[in-house]
Backbone atoms as SQL, in Angstrom:
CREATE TABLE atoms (id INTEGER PRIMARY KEY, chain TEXT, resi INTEGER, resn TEXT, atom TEXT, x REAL, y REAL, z REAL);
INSERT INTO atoms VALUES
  (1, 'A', 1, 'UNK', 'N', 60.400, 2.264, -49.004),
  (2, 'A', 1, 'UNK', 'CA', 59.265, 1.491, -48.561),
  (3, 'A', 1, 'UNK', 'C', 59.720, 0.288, -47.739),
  (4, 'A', 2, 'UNK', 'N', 60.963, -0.718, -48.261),
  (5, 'A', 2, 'UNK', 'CA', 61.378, -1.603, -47.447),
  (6, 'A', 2, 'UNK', 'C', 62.035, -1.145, -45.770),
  (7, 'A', 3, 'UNK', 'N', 62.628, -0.066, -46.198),
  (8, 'A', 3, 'UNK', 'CA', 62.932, 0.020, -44.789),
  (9, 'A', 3, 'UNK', 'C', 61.856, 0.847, -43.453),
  (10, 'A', 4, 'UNK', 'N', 61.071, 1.788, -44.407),
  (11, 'A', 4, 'UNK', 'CA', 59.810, 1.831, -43.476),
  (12, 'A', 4, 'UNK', 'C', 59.318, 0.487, -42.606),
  (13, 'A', 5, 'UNK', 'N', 59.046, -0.664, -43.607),
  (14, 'A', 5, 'UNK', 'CA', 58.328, -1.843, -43.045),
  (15, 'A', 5, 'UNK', 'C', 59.394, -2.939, -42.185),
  (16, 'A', 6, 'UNK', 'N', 60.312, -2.620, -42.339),
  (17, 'A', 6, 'UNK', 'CA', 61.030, -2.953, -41.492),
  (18, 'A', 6, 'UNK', 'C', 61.507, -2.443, -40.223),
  (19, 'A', 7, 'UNK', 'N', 61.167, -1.213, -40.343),
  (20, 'A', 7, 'UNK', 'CA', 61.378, -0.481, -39.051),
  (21, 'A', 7, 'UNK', 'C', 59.640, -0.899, -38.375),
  (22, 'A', 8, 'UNK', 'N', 58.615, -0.863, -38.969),
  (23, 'A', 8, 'UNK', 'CA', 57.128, -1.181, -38.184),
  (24, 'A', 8, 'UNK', 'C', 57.295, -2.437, -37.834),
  (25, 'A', 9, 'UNK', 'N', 57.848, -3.388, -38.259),
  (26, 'A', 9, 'UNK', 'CA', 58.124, -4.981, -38.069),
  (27, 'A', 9, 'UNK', 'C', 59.273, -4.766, -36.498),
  (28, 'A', 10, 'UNK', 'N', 60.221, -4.281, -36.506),
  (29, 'A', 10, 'UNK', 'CA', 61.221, -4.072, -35.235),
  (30, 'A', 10, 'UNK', 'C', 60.604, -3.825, -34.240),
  (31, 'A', 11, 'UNK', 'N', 59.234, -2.802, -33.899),
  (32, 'A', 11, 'UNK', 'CA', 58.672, -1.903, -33.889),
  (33, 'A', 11, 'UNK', 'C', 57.316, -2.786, -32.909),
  (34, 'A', 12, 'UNK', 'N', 56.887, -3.722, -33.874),
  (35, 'A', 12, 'UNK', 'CA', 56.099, -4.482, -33.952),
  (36, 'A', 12, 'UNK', 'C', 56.620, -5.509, -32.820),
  (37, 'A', 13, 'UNK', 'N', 57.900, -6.348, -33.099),
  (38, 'A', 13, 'UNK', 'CA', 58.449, -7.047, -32.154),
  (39, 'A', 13, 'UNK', 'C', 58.830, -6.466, -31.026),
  (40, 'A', 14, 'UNK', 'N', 59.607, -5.473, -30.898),
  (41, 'A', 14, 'UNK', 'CA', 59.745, -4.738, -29.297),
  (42, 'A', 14, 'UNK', 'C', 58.348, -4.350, -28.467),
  (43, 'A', 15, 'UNK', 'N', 57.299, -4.004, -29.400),
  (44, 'A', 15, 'UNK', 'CA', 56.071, -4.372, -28.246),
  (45, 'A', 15, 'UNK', 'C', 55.387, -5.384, -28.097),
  (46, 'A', 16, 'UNK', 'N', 55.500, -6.411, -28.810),
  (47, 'A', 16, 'UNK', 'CA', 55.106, -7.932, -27.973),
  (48, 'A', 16, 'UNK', 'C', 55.967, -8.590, -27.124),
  (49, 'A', 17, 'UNK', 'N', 57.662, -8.303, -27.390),
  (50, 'A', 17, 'UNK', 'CA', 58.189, -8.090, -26.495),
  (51, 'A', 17, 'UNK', 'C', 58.105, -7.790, -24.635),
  (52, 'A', 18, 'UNK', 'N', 57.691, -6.490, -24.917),
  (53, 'A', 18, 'UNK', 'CA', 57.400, -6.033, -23.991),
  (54, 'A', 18, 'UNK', 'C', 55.951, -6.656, -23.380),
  (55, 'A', 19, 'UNK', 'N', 54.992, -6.405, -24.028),
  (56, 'A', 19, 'UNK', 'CA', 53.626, -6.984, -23.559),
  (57, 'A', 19, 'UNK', 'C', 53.922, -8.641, -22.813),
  (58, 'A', 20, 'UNK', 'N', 54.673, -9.176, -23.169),
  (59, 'A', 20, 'UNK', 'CA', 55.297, -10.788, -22.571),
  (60, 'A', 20, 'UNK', 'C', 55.999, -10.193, -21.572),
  (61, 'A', 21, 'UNK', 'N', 56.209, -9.309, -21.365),
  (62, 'A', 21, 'UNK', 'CA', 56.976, -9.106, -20.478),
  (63, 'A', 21, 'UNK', 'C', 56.342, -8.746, -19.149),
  (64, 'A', 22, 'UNK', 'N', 55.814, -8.124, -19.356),
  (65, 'A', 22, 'UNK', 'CA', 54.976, -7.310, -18.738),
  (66, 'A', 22, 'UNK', 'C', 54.110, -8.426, -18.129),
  (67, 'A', 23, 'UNK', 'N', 53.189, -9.273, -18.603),
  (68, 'A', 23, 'UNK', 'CA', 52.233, -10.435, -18.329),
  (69, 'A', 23, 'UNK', 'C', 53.478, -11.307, -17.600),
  (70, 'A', 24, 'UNK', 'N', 54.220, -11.691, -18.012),
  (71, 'A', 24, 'UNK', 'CA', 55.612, -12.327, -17.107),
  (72, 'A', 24, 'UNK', 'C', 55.122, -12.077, -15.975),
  (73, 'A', 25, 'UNK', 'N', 55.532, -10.398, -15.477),
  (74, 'A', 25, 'UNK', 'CA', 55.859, -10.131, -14.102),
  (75, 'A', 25, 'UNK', 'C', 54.583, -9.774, -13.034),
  (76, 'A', 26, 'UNK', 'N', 53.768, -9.606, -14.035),
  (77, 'A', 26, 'UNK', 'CA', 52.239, -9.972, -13.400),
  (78, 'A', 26, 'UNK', 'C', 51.711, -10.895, -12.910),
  (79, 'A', 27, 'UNK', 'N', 52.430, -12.585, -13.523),
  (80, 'A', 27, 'UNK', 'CA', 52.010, -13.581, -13.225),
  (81, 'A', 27, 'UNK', 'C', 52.782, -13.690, -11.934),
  (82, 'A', 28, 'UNK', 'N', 53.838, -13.074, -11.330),
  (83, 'A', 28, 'UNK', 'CA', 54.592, -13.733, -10.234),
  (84, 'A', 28, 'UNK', 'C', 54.372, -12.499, -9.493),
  (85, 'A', 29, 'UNK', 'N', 53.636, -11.355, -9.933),
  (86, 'A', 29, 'UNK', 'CA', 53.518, -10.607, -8.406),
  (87, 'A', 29, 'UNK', 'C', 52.188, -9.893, -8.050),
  (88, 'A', 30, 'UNK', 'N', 51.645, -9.957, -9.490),
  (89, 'A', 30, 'UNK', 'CA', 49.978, -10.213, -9.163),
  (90, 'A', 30, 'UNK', 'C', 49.493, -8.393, -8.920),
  (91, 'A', 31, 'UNK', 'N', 48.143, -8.320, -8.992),
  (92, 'A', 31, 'UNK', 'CA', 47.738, -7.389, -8.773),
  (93, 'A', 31, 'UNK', 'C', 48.301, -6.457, -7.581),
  (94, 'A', 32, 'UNK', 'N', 48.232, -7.413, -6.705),
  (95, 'A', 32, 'UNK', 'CA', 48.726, -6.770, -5.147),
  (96, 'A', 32, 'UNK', 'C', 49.759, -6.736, -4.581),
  (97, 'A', 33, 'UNK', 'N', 50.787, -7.438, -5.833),
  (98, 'A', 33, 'UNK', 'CA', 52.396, -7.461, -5.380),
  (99, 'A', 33, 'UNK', 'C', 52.139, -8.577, -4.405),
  (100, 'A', 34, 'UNK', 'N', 51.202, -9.592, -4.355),
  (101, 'A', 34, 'UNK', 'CA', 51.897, -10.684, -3.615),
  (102, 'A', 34, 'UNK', 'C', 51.389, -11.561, -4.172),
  (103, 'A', 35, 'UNK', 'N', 51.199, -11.412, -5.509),
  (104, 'A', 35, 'UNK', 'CA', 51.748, -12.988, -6.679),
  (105, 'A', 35, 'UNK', 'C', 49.956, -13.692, -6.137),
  (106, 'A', 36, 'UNK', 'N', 49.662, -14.067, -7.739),
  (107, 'A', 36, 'UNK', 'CA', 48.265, -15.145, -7.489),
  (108, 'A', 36, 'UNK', 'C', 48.685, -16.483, -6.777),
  (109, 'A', 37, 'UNK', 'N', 49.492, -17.016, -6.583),
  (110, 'A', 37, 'UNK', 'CA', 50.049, -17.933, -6.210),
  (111, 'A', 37, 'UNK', 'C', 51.274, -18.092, -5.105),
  (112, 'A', 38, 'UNK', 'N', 51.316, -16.514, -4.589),
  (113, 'A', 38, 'UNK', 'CA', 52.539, -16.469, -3.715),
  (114, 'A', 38, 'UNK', 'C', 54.138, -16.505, -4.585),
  (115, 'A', 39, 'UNK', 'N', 54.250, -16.343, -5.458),
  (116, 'A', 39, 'UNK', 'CA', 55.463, -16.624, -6.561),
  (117, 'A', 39, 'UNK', 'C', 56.571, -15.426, -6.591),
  (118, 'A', 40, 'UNK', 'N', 56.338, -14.320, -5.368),
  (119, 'A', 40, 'UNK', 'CA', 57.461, -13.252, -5.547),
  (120, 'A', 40, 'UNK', 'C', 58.938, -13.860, -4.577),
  (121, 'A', 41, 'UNK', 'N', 58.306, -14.334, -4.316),
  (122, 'A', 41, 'UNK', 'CA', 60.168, -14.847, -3.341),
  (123, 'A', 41, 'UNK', 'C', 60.424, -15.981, -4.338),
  (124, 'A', 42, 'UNK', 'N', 59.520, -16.395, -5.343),
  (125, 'A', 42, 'UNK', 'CA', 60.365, -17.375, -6.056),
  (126, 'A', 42, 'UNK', 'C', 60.990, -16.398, -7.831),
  (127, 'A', 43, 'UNK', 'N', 59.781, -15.734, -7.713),
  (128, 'A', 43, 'UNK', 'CA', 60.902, -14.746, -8.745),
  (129, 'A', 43, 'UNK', 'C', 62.317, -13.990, -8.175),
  (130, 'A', 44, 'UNK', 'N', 61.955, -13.663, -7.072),
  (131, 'A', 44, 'UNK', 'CA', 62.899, -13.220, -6.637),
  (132, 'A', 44, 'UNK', 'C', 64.853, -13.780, -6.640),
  (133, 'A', 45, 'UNK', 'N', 63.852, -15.511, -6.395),
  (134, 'A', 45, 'UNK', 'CA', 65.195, -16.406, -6.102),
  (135, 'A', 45, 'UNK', 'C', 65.925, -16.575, -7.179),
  (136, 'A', 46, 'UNK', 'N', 64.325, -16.484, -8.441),
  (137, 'A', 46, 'UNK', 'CA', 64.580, -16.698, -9.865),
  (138, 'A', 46, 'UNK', 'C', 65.904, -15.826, -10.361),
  (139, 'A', 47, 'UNK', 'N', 65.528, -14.528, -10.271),
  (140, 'A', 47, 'UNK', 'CA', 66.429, -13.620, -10.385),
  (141, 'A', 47, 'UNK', 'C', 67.938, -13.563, -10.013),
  (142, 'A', 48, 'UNK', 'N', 67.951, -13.892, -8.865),
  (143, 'A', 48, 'UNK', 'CA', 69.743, -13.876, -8.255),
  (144, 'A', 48, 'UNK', 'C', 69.908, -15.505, -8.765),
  (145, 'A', 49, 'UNK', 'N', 69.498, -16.090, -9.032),
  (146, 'A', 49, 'UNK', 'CA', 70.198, -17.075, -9.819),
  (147, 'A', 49, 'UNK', 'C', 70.604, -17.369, -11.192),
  (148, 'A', 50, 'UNK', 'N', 69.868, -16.318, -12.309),
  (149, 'A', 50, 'UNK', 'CA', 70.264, -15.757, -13.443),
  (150, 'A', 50, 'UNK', 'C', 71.009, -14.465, -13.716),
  (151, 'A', 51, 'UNK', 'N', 71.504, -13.972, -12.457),
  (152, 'A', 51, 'UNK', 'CA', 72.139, -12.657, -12.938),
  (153, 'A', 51, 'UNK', 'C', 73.656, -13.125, -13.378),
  (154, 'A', 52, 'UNK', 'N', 74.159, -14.478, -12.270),
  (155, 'A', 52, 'UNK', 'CA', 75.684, -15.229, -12.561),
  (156, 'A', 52, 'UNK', 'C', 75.688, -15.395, -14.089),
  (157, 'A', 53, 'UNK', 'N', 74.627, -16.320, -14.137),
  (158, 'A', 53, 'UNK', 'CA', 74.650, -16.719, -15.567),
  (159, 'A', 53, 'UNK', 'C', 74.610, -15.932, -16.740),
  (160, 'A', 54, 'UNK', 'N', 73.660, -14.695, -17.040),
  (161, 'A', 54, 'UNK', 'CA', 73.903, -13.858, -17.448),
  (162, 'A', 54, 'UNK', 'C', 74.800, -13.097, -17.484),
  (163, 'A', 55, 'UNK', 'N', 75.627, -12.286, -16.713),
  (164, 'A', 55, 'UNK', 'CA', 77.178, -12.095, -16.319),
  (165, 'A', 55, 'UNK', 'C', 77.983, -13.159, -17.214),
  (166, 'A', 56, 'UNK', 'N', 77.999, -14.187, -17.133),
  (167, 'A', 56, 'UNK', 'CA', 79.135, -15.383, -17.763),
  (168, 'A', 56, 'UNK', 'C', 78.929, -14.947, -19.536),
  (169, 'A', 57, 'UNK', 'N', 77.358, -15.399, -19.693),
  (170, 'A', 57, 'UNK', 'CA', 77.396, -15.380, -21.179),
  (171, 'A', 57, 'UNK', 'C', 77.708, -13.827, -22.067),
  (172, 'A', 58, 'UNK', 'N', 77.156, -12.661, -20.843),
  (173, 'A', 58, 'UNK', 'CA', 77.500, -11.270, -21.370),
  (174, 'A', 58, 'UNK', 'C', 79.060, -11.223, -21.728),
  (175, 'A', 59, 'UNK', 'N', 79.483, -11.265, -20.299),
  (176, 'A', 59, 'UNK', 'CA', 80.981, -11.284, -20.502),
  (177, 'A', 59, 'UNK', 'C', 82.046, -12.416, -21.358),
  (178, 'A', 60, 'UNK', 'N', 81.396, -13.334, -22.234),
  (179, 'A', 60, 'UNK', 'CA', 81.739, -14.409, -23.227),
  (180, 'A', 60, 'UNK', 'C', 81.420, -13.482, -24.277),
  (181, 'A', 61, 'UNK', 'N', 80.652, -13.186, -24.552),
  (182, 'A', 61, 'UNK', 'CA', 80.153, -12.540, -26.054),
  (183, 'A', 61, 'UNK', 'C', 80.900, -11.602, -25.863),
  (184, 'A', 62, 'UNK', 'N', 81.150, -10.260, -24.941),
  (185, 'A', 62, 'UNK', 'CA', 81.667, -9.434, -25.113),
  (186, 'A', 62, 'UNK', 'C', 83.695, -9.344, -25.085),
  (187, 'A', 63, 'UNK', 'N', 83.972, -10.591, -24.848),
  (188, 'A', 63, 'UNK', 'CA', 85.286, -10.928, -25.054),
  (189, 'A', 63, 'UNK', 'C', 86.018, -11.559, -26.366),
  (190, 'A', 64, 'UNK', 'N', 84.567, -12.457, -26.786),
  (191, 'A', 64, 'UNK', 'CA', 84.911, -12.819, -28.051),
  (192, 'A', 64, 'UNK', 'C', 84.460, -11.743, -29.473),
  (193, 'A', 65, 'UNK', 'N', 84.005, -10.650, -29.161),
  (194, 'A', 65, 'UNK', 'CA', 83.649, -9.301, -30.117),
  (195, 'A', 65, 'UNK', 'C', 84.871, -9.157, -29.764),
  (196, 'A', 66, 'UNK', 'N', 85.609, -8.424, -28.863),
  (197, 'A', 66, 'UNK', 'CA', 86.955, -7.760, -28.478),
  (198, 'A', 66, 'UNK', 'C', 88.200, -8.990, -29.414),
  (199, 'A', 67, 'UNK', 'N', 87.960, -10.291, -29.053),
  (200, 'A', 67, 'UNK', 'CA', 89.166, -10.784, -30.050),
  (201, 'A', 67, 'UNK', 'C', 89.027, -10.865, -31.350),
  (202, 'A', 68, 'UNK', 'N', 87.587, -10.938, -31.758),
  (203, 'A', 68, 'UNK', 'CA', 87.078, -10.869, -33.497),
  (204, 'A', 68, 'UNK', 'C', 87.763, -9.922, -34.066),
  (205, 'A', 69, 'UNK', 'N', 87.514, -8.410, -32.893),
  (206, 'A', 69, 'UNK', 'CA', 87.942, -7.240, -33.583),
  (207, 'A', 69, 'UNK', 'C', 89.312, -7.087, -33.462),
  (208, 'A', 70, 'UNK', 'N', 89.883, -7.446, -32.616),
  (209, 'A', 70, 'UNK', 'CA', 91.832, -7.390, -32.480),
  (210, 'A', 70, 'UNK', 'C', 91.870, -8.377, -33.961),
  (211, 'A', 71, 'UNK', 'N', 91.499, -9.828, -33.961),
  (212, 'A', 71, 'UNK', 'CA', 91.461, -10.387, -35.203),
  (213, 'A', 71, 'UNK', 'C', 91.692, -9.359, -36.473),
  (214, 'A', 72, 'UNK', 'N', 90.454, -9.122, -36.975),
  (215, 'A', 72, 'UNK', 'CA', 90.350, -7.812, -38.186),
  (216, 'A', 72, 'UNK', 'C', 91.373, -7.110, -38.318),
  (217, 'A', 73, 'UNK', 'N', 91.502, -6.180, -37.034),
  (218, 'A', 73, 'UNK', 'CA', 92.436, -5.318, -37.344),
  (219, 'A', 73, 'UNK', 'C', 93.909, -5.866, -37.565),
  (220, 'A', 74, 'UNK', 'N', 94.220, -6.602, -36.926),
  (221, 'A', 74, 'UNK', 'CA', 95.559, -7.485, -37.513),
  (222, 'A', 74, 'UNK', 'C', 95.563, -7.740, -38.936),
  (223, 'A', 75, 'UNK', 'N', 94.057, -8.461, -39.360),
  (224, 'A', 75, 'UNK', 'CA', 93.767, -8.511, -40.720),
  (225, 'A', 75, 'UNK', 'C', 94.313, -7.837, -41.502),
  (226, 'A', 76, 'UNK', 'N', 93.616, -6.852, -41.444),
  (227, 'A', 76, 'UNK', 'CA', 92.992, -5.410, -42.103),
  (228, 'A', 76, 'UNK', 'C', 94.897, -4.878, -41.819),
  (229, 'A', 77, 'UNK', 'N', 95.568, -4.791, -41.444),
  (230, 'A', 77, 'UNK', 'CA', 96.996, -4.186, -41.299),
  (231, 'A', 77, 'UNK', 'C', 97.999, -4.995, -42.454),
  (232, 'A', 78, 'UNK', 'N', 97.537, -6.172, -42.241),
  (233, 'A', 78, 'UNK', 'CA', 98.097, -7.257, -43.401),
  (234, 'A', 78, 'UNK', 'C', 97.929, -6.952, -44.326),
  (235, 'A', 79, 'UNK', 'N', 96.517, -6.503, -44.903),
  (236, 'A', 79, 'UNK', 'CA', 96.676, -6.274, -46.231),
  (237, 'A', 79, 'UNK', 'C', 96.755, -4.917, -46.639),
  (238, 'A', 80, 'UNK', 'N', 96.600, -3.959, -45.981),
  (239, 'A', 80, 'UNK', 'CA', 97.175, -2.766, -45.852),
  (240, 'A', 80, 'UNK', 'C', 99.275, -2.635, -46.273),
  (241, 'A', 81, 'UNK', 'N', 99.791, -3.752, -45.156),
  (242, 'A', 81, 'UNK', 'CA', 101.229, -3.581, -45.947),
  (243, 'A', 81, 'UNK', 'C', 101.522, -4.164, -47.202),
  (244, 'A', 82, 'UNK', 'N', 100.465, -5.283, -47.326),
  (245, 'A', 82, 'UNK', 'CA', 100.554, -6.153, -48.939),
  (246, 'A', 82, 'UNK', 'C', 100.035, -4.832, -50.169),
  (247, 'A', 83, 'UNK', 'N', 99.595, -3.750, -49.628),
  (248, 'A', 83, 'UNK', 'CA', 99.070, -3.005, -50.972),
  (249, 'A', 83, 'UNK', 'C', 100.041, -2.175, -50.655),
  (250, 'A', 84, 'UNK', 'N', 100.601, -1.155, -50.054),
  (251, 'A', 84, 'UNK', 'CA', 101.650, -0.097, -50.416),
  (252, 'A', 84, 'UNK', 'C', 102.592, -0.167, -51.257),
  (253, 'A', 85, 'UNK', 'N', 103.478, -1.197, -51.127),
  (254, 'A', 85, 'UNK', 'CA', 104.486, -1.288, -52.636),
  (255, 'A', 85, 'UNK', 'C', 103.664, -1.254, -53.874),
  (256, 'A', 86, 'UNK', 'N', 102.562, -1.299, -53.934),
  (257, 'A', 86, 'UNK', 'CA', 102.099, -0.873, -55.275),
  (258, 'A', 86, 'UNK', 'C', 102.293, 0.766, -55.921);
């Protein structure tokens, strides 16, 4: 039962998720693709100026998983030779 309702709760969040999302890109390009306000060359600009940044923090997280896990396994080898003489 808990993990049923936790999967409708995940479930639950990935489509409001999405629905924000969605209303997001509506607000900057509008029914007619040219934005209630004219706002697609500024999403646009929006965009190539968060892809760097995104790039930086992807490639941070995904370097510091890679040394966590070299970490462990060094770990994990340590106490692996501390138990065999048993």
């Amino acid at each position: 039962m808990g993990e049923s309702m936790s999967l409708v709760n995940n479930i639950i969040k990935m489509f409001i998720g999405v629905i924000v999302l969605v209303i997001g890109i509506v607000w900057y390009t509008g029914p007619s693709m040219y934005g209630y306000l004219g706002y697609w060359n500024n999403l646009i600009d929006l965009l190539k100026a968060t892809i760097g940044l995104f790039l930086l923090f992807v490639g941070l997280i995904v370097a510091w998983m890679g040394y966590d896990d070299y970490k462990m396994d060094k770990e994990m080898e340590k106490e692996e030779k501390t138990e065999e003489p048993k």
